[in-house]
N, C-alpha and C positions, 0 to 999 in steps of 0.2 A: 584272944581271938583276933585276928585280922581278916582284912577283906578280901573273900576269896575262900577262907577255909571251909574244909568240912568238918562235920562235929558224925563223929559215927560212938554209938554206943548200942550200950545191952538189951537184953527185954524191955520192955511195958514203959518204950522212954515216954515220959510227959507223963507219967504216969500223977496224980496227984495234983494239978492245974484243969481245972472246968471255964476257965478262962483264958481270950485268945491273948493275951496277952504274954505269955510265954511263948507260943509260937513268934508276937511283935518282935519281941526282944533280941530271940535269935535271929531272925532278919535283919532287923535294922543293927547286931551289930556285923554283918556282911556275908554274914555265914551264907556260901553256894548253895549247900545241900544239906541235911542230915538222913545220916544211914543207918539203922538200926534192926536188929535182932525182930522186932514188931514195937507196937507204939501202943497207947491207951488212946482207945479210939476216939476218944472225945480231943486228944490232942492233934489226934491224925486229920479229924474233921476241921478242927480250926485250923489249923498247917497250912491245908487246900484251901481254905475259906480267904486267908492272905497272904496266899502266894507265897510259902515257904516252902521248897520243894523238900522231898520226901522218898525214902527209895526202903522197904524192908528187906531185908537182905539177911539172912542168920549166920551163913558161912561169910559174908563180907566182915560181918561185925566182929568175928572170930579171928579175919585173915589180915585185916588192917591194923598196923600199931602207932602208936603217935608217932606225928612226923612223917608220916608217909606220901609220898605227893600220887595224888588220887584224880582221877578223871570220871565222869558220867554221859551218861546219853541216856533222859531221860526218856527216850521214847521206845528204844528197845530193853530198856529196864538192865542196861549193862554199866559196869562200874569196873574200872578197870586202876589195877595198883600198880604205877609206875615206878614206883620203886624196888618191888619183890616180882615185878613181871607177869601179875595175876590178875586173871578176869573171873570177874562174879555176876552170875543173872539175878536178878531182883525180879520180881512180879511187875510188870509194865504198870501203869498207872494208864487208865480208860483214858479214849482220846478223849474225852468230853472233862473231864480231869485234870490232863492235860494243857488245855485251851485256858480254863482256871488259871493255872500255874503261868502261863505265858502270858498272861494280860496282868499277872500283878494280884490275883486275887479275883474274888467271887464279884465283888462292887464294882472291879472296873472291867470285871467281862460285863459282868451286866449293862455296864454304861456304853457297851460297845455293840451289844447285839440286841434285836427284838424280840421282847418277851414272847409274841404267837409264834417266830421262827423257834423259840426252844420248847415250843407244847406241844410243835405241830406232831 
């Protein structure tokens, strides 16, 4: 894996890990994105939790093959394969989700906003 890649795979990926530390892993080794069929939800929650971004995609995960040079835009849930010249929509991830993911994670959104501004 190098920095920048995407890891796209099957069903129920993380399946198997109740700790975030499989989602760590894949970040810190640089991994952009991972795109997947759907995810086991408890890895999908820690994913979000430290800022490992995330796209479910079923036909992506079907249409992309190793080696493919791949693009995203997380915020219209688009994934685009510049190699085979194909776009995949993925389920948008919430803007509140989102902002997560952009700050690095749940700990350093938290360290950036006020708690009564997010209950309000």
């Amino acid at each position: 894996v190098q920095p920048g890649d995407v890891v796209v795979a099957d069903a129920n990926f993380g399946c198997g890990s109740s700790r975030e530390h499989a989602p760590i892993a894949i970040r810190g080794a640089g991994v952009k994105v991972v795109i997947a069929a759907s995810f086991a939800r408890i890895f999908f929650r820690n994913a979000i939790n430290i800022g490992l971004p995330i796209m479910e995609c079923p036909a992506a995960a079907e249409g992309i093959e190793d080696g493919d040079e791949v693009d995203v835009d997380l915020t219209q849930g688009k994934i685009y394969n510049r190699t085979r010249g194909t776009e995949f929509q993925a389920a948008p991830l919430p803007p509140f989700v989102l902002k997560i993911s952009e700050a690095g994670g749940i700990v350093n959104f938290l360290k950036t906003h006020d708690v009564e501004e997010l209950t309000a």
